[in-house]
C-alpha positions in Angstrom: 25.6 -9.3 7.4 21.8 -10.0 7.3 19.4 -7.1 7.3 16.1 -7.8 8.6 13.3 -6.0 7.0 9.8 -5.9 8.8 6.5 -4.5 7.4 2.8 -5.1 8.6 0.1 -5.7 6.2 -3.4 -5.8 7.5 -5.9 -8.5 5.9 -9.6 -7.4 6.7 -12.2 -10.6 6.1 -15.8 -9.1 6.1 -18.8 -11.4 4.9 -20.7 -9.0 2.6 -23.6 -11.5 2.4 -24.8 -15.0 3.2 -24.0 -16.1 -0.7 -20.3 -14.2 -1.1 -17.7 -12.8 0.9 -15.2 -10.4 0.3 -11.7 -10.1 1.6 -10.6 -6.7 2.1 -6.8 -6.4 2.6 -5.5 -3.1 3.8 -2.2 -2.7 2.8 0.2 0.0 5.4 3.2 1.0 4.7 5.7 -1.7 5.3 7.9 -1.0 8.5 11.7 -1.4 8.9 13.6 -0.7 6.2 15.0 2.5 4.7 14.5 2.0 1.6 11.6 3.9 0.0 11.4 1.9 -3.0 11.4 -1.5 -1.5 8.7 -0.6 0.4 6.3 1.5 -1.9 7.1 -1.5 -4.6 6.0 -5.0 -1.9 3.1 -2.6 -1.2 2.1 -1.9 -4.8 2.8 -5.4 -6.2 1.5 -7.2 -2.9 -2.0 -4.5 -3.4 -1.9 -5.1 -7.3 -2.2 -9.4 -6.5 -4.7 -9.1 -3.8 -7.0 -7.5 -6.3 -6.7 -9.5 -8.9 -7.9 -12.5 -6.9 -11.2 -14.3 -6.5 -13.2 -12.1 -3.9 -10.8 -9.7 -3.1 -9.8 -6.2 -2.3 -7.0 -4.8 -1.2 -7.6 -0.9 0.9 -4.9 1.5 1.2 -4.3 3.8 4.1 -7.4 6.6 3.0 -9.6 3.8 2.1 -9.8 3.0 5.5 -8.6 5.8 7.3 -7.3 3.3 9.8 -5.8 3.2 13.2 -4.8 5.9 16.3 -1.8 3.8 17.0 -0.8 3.5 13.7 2.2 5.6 14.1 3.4 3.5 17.3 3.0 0.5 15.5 4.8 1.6 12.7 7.9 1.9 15.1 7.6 -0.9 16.8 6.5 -3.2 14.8 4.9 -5.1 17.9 1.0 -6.0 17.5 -0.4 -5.9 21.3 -3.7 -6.6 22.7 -4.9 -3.6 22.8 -3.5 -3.0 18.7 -5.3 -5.9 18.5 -8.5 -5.1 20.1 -8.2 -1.4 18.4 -8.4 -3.0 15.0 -11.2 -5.2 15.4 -13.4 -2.4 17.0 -12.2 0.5 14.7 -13.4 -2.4 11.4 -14.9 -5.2 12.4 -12.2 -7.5 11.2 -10.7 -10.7 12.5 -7.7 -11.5 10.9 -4.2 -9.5 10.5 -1.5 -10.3 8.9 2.1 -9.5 9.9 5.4 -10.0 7.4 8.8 -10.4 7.4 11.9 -10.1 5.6 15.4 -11.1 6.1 17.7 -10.0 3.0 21.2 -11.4 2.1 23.1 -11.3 -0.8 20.4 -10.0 -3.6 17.8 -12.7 -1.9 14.7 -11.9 0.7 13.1 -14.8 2.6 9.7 -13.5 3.1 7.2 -14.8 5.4 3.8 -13.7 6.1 1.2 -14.5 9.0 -2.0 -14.7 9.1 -3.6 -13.9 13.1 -6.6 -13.7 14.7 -7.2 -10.6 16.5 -9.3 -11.7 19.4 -6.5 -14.4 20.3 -3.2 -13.7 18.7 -3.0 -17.5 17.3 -1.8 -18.1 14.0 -3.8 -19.2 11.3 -1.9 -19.3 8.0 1.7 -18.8 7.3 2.9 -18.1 4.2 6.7 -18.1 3.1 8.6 -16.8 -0.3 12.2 -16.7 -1.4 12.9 -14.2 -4.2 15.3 -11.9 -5.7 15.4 -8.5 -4.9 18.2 -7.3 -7.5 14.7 -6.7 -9.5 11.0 -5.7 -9.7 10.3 -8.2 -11.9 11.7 -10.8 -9.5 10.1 -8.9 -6.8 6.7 -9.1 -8.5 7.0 -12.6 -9.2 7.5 -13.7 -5.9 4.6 -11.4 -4.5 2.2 -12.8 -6.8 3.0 -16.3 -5.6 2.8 -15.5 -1.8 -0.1 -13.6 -2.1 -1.8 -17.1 -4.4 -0.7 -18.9 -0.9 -2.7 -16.6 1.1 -5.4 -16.0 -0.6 -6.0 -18.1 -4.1 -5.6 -18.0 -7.2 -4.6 -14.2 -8.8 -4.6 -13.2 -12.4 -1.7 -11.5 -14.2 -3.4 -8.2 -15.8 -2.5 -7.7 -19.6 -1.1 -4.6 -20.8 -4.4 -3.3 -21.8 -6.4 -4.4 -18.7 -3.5 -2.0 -17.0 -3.9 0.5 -19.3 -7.5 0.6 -18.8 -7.4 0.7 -15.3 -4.9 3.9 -15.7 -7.6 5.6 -17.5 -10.1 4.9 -14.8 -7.8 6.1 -12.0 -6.7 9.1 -14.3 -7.9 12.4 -12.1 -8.8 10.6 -9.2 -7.7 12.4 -5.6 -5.6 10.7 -3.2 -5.1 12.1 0.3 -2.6 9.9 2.2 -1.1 12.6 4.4 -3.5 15.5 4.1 -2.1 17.1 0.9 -4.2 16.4 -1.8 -2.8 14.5 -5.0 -4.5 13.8 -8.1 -3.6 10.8 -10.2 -2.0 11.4 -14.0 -2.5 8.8 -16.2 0.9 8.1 -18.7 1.0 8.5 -22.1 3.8 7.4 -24.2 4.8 6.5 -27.8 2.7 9.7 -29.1 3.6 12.9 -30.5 3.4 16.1 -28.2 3.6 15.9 -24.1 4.7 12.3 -23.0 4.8 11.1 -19.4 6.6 7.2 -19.6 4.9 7.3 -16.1 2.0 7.6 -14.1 2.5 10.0 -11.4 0.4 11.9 -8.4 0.9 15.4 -8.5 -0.7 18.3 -5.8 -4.1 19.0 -6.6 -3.3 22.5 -4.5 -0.3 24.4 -4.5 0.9 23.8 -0.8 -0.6 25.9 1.8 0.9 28.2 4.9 -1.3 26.0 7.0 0.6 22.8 5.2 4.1 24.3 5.7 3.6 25.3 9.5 2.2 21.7 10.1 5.7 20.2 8.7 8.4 23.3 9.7 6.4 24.7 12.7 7.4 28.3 10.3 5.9 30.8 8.1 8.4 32.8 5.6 5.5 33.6 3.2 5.5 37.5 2.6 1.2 37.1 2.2 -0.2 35.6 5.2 -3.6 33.2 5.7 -3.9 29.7 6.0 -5.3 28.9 2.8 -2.8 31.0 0.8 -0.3 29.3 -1.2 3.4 29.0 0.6 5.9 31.9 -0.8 9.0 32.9 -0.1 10.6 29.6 0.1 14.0 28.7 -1.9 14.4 25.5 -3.8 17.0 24.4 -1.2 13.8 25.0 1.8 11.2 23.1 0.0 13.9 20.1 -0.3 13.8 20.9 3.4 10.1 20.7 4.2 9.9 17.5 1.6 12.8 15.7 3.8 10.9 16.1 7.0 7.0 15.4 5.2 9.0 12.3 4.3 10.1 11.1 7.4 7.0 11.7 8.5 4.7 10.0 6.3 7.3 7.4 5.3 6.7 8.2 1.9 8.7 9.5 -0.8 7.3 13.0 -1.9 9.0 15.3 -4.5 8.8 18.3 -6.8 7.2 17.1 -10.2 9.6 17.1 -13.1 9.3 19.9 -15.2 8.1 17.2 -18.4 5.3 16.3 -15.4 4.4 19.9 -14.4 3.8 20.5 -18.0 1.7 17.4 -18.8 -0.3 17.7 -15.4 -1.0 21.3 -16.7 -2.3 20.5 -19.9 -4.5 18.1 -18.9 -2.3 14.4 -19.1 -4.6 12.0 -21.3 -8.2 13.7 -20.3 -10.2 15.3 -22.7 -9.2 18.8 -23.5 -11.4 21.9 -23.1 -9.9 23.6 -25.8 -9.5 22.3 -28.9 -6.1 21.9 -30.5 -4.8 22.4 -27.0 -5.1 25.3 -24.4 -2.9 28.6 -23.3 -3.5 28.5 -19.7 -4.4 25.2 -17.3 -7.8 24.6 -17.5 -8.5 26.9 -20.8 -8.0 30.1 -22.9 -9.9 32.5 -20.8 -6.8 33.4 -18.0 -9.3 35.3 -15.7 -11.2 31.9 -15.4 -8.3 30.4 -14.4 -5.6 32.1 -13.0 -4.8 34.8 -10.8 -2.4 37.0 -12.8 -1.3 40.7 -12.9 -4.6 42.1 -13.8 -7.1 40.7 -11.8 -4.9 39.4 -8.4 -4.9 43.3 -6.9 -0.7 43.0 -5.9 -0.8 39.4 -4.0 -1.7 36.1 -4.0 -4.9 34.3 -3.6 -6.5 31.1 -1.8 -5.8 28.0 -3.5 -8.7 26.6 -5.8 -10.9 29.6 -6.2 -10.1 29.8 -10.0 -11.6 26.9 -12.2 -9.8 23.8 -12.4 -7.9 22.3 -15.6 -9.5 18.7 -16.7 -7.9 16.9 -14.1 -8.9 18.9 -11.1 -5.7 20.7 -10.8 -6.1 24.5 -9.9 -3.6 27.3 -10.1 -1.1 25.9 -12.5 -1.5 28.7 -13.9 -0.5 32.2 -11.9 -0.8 32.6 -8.2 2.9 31.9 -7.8 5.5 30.1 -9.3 6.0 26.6 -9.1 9.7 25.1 -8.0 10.2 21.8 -10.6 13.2 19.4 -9.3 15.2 19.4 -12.2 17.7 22.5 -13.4 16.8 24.5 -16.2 19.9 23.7 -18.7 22.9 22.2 -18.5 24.9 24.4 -16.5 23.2 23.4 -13.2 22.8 27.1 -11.8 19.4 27.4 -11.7 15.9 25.3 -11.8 13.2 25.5 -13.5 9.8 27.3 -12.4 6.7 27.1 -14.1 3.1 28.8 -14.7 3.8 32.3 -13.8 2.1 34.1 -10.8 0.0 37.2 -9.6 2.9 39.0 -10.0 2.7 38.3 -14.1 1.1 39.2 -17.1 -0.8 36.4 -18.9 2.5 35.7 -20.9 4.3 34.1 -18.6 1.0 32.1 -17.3 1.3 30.4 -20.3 1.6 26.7 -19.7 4.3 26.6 -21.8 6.3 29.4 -21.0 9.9 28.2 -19.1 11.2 30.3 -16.4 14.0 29.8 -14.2 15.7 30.9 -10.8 18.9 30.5 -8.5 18.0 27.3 -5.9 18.7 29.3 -3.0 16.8 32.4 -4.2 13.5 32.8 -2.2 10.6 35.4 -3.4 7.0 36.4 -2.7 6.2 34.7 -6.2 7.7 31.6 -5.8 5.7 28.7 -4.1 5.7 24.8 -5.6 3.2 22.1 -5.4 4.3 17.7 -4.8 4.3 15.3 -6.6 4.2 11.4 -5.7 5.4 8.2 -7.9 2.1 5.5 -7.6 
């Protein structure tokens, strides 16, 4: 039984001079599918190829804050007039294209079009058929589409993609209006190792975050831009299910191995030499609301310093939900960097802590985390 999988990927042409020009390709999420994965990886490979290609640039949703019918074309899948017209007033452009894939038996047939957006006509077409059992098979055959579309691409060497990891490392992303800063991976050393890069929430998420996506507020400390409390394990798997559907992304809690390398700082330089107590540094009342300066409750999100990615309150303010359990015997997860309701002990970005899923408490909030 075929399964026909349609995504939109928008190609912005905009002469930057009289000498060069520069195609900027803005890459949405693809549309059809279920599958998370397939569609965060075409996106990520097809962005990664568009880059790396003579006069290129490939622009992500917040790059170009794009369109007021995004959301009903991300349904539909049908590109109208007035779509049309939209685009080309909202960013000048005057080319879109629109792919498609039909899948059978481990194999996609992709085909992309390249259309004019004052007329509809179609300018280039573009056609791949590759595996999809694998990401390298997957990547392979994105490269080569995106070669026929645009020219000629270069493969990035381990390095060159290490180096740009280091430039990204720290940097905010804000697809959805939760804030997410990037962490760089670091492998094959000794101490902390993340095998993957990873966003994780710059903020812990907010009352004014958690009404937007449950239309609720269960935290016992009310405001806005106070951190989310009261919530179980089991609810924020809640609120993440329906952020997801959504966004059509695939938000999560962090790990507990990423909570504690976002909190010590991932691959940035450290402020404290030989490493630090709290996120951000040894002095806790810099950083962290705790049981001696937070006067019995919690606190607005960032008002304490940063660590050296940007991340604030990783230490105190509440407790932080991590997906995975706390030991083997799968009765309780893990929770992380202590609260106002704490002494600087347990703010101690190493200090483990742990608590029943379906337990909720005024102390207990969580931040996202995102896979790139």
């Amino acid at each position: 039984m075929k399964k026909v999988v349609s995504f939109l990927i928008i190609v912005v042409f905009l002469s930057l001079s009289l000498l060069s020009q520069t195609i900027k390709i803005a890459m949405l999420l693809p549309l059809g599918t279920d599958s998370i994965v397939l569609k965060e990886n075409v996106r990520a490979i097809l962005a990664e190829a568009f880059n790396n290609s003579e006069k290129n640039k490939a622009l992500i949703r917040i790059d170009i804050d794009l369109f007021m019918n995004e959301i009903n074309f991300q349904k539909t899948g049908v590109l109208n007039e007035e779509q049309r017209n939209h685009i080309e007033k909202m960013s000048g452009t005057e080319l879109v294209c629109i792919t498609q894939i039909t899948s059978e038996e481990g194999y996609s047939f992709v085909e992309c079009r390249l259309i004019e957006l004052k007329n509809g006509k179609t300018v280039k077409i573009a056609n791949m058929l590759m595996k999809n059992t694998s990401v390298v098979e997957l990547e392979r055959g994105c490269v080569q589409l995106a070669i026929k579309l645009v020219g000629r691409v270069k493969r990035l060497s381990n390095e060159e993609k290490d180096s740009d990891a280091k430039r990204r490392n720290g940097k905010v992303y804000n697809p959805d209006g939760i804030e997410l800063v990037y962490v760089a991976q670091r492998s094959g050393k000794r101490g902390i190792i993340a095998e993957k890069a990873f966003y994780i929430g710059k903020y812990e998420v907010t009352q004014a975050q958690w009404k937007a996506i449950m239309g609720n507020n269960p935290s016992h400390f009310k405001g806005d831009k106070l951190p989310v409390e009261n919530v179980s394990w089991n609810d924020v798997q809640v609120f993440i299910a329906r952020l997801n559907a959504k966004t059509g992304r695939n938000y999560r809690l962090p790990t507990e191995a990423e909570w504690e390398f976002a909190a010590s700082g991932g691959t940035a330089k450290k402020s404290c030499p030989g490493g630090c107590h709290y996120s951000g540094g040894n002095k806790i009342n810099r950083v962290a609301w705790y049981q001696k300066n937070s006067n019995n409750r919690t606190h607005p999100v960032g008002t304490k310093a940063s660590n050296e990615l940007g991340i604030f309150d990783m230490s105190g303010n509440v407790w932080e939900w991590c997906e995975n359990w706390y030991d083997n015997s799968q009765e309780h997860r893990a929770v992380r960097g202590g609260s106002w309701f704490r002494n600087a002990e347990y703010c101690n970005i190493y200090f483990r802590a742990h608590d029943h899923q379906g337990i909720s408490s005024y102390n207990i909030g969580f931040r996202v985390a995102l896979s790139p």
